[in-house]
N, C-alpha and C positions, 0 to 999 in steps of 0.2 A: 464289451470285450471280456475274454474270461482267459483265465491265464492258465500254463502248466510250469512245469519245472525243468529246471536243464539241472540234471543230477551230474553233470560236471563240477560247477559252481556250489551247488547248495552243501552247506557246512553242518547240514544233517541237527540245526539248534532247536527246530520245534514250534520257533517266536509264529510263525504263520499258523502253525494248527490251533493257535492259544486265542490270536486275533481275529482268525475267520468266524464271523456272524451267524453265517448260515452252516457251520461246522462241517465244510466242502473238503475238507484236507484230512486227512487221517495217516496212519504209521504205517509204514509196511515193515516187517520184520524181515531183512537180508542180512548176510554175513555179508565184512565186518562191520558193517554199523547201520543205522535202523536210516533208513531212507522214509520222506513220505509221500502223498500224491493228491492229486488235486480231484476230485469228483465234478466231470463237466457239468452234469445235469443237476446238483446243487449250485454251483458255483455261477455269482449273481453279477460277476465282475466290477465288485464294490472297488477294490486297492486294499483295501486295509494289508494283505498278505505285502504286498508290495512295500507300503508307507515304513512298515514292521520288518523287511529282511534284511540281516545286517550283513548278506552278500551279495552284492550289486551286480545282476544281471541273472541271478538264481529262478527267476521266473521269468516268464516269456507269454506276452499279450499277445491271444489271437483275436479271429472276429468269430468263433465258437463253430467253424468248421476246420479238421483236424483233414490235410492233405495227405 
């Protein structure tokens, strides 16, 4: 499973880009505050991002096709 973000939820803290192993996550720089995003074709769908985000529901597991 490989997840993305519901930039509703996410509190923009960064704990996922720091955890991720395969460094699948990076920052995107938007006004007003830095959003980031998940790169599918890195991302191995370990959890760690998940285990590590301290807003519940701020990612969202797929099965790594994007409808």
């Amino acid at each position: 499973m490989k997840v993305r973000i519901n930039y509703a939820i996410c509190n923009s803290c960064g704990l996922c880009r720091e955890v991720c192993p395969e460094w699948a996550i990076t920052q995107k720089y938007l006004e007003p505050r830095h959003l980031y995003e998940v790169h599918a074709e890195k991302c191995t769908g370990c959890g760690e991002c998940l285990e590590y985000c301290p807003a519940p529901g701020a990612f969202i597991q797929y099965d790594g096709q994007l409808s």
